[in-house]
C-alpha positions as CSV (number, residue, x, y, z in Angstrom):
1,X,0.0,0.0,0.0
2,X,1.0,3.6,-0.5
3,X,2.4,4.9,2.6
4,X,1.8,9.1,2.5
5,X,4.7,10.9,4.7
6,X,2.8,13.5,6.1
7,X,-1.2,14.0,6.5
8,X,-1.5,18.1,7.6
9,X,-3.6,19.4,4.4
10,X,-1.2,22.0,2.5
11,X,-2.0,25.7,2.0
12,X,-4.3,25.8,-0.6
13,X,-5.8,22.0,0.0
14,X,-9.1,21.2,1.3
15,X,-11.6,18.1,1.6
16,X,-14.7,18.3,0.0
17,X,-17.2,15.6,-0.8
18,X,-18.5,15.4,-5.0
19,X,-22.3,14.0,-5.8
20,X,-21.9,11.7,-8.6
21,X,-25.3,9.2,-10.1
22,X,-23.0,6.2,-8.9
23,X,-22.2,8.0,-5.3
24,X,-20.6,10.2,-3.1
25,X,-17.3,10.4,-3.6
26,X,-14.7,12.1,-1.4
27,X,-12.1,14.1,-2.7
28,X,-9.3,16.6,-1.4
29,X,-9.3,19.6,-3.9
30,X,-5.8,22.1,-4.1
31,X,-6.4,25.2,-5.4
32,X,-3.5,27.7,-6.1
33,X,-2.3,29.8,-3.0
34,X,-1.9,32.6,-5.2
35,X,-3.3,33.5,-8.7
36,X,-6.9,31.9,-10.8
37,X,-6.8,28.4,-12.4
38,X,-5.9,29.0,-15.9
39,X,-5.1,26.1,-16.5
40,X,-7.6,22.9,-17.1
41,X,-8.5,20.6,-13.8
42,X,-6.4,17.2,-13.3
43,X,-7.7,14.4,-11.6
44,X,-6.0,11.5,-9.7
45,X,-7.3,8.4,-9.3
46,X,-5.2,6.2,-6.3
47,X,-4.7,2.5,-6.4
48,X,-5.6,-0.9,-4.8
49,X,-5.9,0.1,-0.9
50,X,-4.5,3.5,-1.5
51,X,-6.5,6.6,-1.2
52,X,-6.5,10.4,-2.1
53,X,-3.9,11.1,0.7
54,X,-1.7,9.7,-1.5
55,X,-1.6,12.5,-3.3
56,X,-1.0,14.8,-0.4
57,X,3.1,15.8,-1.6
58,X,2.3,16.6,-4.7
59,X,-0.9,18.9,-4.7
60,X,0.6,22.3,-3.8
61,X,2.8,21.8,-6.5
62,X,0.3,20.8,-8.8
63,X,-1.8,23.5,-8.4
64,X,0.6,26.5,-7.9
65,X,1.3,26.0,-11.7
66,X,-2.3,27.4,-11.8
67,X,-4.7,24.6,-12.0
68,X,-7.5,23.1,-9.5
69,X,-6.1,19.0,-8.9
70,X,-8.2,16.7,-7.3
71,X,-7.6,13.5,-5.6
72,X,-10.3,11.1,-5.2
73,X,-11.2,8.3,-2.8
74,X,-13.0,5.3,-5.3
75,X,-16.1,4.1,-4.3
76,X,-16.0,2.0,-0.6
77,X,-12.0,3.2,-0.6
78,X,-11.6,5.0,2.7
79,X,-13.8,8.0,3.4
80,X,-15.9,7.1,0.3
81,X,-18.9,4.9,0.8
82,X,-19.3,1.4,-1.1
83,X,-21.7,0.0,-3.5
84,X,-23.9,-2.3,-2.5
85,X,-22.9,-5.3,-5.2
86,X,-19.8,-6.5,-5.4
87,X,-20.1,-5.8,-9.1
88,X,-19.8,-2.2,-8.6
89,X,-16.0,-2.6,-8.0
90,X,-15.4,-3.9,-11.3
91,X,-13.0,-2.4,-13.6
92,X,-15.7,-1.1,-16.1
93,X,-18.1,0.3,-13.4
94,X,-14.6,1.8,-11.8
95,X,-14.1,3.6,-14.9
96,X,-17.2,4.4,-15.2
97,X,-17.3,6.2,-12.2
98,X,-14.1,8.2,-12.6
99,X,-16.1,9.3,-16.1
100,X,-19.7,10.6,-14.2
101,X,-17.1,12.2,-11.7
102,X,-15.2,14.3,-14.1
103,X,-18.3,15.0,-16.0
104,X,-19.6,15.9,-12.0
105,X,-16.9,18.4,-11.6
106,X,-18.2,21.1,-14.2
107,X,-14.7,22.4,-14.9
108,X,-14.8,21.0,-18.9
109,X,-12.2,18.4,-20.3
110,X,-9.8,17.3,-17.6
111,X,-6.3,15.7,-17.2
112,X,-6.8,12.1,-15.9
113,X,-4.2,10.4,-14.1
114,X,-4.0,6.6,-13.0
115,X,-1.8,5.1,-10.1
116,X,-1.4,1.2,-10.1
117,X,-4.5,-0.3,-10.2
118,X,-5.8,3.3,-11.0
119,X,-4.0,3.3,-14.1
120,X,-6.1,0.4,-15.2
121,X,-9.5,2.2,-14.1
122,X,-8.5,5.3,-16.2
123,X,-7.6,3.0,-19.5
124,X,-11.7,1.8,-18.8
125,X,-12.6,5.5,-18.7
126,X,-10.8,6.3,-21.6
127,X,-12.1,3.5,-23.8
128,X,-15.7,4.4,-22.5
129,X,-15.5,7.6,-24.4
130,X,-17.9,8.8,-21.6
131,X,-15.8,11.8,-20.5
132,X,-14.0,14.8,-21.9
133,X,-10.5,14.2,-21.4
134,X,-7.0,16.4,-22.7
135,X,-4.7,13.9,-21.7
136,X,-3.5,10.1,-20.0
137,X,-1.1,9.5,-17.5
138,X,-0.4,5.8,-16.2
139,X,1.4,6.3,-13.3
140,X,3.3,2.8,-12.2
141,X,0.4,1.1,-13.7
142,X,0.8,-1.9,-16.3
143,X,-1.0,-2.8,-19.2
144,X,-2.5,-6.1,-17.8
145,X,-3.0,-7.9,-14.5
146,X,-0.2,-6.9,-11.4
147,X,2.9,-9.6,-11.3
148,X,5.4,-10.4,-8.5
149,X,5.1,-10.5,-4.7
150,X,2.1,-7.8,-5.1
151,X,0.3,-10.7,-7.0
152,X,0.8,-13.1,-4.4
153,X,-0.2,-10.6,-2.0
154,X,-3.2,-9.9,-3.5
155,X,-4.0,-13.9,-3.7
156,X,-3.8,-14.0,-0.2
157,X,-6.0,-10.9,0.6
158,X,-8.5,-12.6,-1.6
159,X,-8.0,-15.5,0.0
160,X,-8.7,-15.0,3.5
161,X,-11.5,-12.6,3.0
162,X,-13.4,-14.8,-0.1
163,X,-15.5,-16.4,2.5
164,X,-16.3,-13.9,5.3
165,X,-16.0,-10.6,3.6
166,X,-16.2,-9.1,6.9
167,X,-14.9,-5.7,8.7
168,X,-13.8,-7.7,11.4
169,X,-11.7,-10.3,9.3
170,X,-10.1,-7.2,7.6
171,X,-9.2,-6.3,11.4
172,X,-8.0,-9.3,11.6
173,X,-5.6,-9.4,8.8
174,X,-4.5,-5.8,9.9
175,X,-3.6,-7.2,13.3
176,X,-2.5,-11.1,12.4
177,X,-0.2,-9.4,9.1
178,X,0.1,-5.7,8.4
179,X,-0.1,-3.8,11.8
180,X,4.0,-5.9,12.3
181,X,5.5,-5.1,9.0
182,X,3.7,-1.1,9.5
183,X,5.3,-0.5,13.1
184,X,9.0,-2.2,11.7
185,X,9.1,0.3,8.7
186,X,9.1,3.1,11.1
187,X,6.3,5.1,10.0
188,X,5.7,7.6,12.6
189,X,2.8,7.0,14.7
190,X,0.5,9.0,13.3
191,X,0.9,7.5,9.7
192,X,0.4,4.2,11.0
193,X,-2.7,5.1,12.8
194,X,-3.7,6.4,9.6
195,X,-2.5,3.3,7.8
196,X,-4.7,1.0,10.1
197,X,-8.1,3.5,9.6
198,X,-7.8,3.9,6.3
199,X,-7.6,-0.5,6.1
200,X,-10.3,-1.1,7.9
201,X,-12.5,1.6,6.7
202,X,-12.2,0.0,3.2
203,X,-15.4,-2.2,1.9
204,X,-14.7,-5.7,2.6
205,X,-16.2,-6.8,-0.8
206,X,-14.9,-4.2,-2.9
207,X,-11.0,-5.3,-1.7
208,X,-12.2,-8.2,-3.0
209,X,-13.8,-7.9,-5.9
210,X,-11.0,-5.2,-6.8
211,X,-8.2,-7.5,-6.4
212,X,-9.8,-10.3,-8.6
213,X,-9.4,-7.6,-10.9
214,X,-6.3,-6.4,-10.7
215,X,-4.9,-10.1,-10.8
216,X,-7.4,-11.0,-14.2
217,X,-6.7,-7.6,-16.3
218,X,-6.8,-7.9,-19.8
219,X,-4.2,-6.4,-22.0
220,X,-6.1,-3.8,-23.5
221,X,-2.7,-1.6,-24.8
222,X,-3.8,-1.8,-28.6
223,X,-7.2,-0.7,-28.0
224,X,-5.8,2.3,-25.9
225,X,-3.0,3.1,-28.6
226,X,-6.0,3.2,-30.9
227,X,-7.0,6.5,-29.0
228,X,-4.5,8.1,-31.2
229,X,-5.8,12.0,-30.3
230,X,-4.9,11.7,-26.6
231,X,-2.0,12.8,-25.0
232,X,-0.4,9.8,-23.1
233,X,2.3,9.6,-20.7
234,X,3.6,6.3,-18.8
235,X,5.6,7.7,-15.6
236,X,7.2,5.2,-13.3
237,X,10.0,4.6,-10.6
238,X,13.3,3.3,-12.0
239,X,12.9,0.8,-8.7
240,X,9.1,-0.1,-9.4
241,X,8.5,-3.3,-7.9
242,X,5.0,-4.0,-9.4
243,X,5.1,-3.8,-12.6
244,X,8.4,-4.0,-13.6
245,X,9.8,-1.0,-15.4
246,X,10.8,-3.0,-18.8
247,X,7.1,-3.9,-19.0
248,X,5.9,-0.4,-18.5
249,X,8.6,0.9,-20.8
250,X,7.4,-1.5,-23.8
251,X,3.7,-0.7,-22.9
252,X,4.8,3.0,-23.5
253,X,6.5,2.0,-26.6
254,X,3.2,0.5,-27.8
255,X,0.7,3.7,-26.7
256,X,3.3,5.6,-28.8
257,X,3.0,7.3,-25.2
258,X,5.5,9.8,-23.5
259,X,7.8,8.1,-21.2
260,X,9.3,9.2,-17.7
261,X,11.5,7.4,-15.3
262,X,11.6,8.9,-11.5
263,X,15.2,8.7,-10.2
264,X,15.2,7.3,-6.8
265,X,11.9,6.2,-6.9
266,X,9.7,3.1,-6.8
267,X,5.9,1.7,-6.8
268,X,4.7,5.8,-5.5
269,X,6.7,8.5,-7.2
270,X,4.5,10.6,-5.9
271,X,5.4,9.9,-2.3
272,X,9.2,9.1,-2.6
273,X,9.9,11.7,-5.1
274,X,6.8,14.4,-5.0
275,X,8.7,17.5,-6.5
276,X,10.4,15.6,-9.7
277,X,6.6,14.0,-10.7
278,X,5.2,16.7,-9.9
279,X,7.4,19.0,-12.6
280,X,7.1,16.1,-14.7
281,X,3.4,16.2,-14.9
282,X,3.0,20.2,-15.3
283,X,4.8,20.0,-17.9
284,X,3.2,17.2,-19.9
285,X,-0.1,18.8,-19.1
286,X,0.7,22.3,-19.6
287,X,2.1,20.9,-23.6
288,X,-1.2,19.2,-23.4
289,X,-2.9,22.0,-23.1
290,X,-1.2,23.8,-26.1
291,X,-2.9,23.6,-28.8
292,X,-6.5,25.1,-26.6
293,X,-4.4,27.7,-25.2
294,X,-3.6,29.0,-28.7
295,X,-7.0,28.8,-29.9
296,X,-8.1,31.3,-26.9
């Protein structure tokens, strides 16, 4: 899971809750601290048992270049409520979703970005052709189902909670597995407090039915190359240890997609390198943006 390093909202950031015909969906929203948005909105969708504070490091930025960025909570993620069939957490309704959000916003054509299993969620929204987008950004995503120890990982969540998808067999699994490995990383308390809320606030069916998913996801790379008018970008840690980064480098090949390696960084390049994403990703969106900003 994505560990954020610090939870105190930035100046500029604020929590706000978005009506959407599939749900409520909570968000945190950075506006800049100084100056209008004249730039078009981005949106950030997190990934398997991640949330929207895993976009906490890189919002300020984000928006300081003069654009409104919103991180989102998916549906029974966190502080967003669930659905009430486990069908809901599929990869098509997921994308569909992210789609009736953008369109919820009101702020026009948007920048979509996907991290890890996110990534996967914003290729559904994009081949939906449900919502106005300006560009594509797969963040440490892959173009089919998650490989490696995250794979077996995953089996195992699956596994233990198949049968009694309950809140307090995922407080179980915190305590009996992840509450250990948590306290040895030396995550200050208050993250791992965090960590442990965050867990157990999750739906119990959608971390299932989302991690069938993430293990059985088609390759759907030459249907999304096939959306040849939309700026794409693959961005990834050089130490990425879900998908590895040969994998996401050939699926950039094949998009025909930009292509940027973090230094230093690994699965969250948003946590472990905040400042070098976040230039990265002004500046693909700002080009992005070009040819609208010529027309006005």
């Amino acid at each position: 899971m994505s560990t954020p390093r610090f939870l105190e909202l930035p100046p500029g950031v604020q929590r706000a809750d978005v009506a959407t015909p599939s749900g409520t969906l909570a968000t945190l929203q950075a506006m800049p601290t100084s100056g209008g948005c004249e730039l078009h909105t981005a949106l950030l969708v997190p990934g398997y048992t991640g949330s929207k504070e895993d976009f906490i490091a890189v919002l300020q930025t984000l928006a300081q270049a003069g654009r409104l960025v919103i991180a989102v909570d998916l549906p029974g993620q966190y502080q967003s409520p669930g659905h009430d069939h486990p069908e809901g957490y599929s990869l098509a309704a997921l994308g569909a979703t992210i789609s009736e959000l953008a369109t919820a916003l009101g702020h026009g054509p948007v920048h979509l970005l996907g991290h890890s299993f996110g990534g996967l969620l914003a290729r559904e929204t994009v081949l939906a052709g449900t919502a106005e987008l300006l560009s594509l950004t797969l963040m440490s995503s892959g173009p089919s189902a998650i490989e490696g120890s995250r794979a077996t990982n995953a089996r195992r969540l699956v596994s233990a909670l198949r049968d009694s998808p309950s809140r307090e067999r995922v407080r179980q699994l915190w305590t009996d597995h992840l509450d250990g490995p948590t306290r040895a990383s030396g995550v200050p308390e208050e993250i791992r407090a965090f960590l442990r809320a965050r867990m157990l606030a999750n739906d119990p069916a959608g971390l299932v039915r989302m991690a069938e998913e993430l293990l059985g996801a088609p390759d759907r790379t030459a249907e999304l190359a096939g959306v040849a008018d939309l700026p794409k970008m693959v961005l990834y840690g050089e130490n990425d240890d879900a998908w590895p980064p040969e994998t996401q480098a050939t699926m950039a090949s094949r998009l025909g997609a930009e292509r940027m390696v973090i230094p230093g960084a690994a699965h969250s390049p948003n946590v472990e390198a905040p400042e070098t994403t976040a230039r990265a990703l002004t500046e693909f969106w700002t080009k992005a943006e070009t040819p609208d900003r010529v027309e006005l």
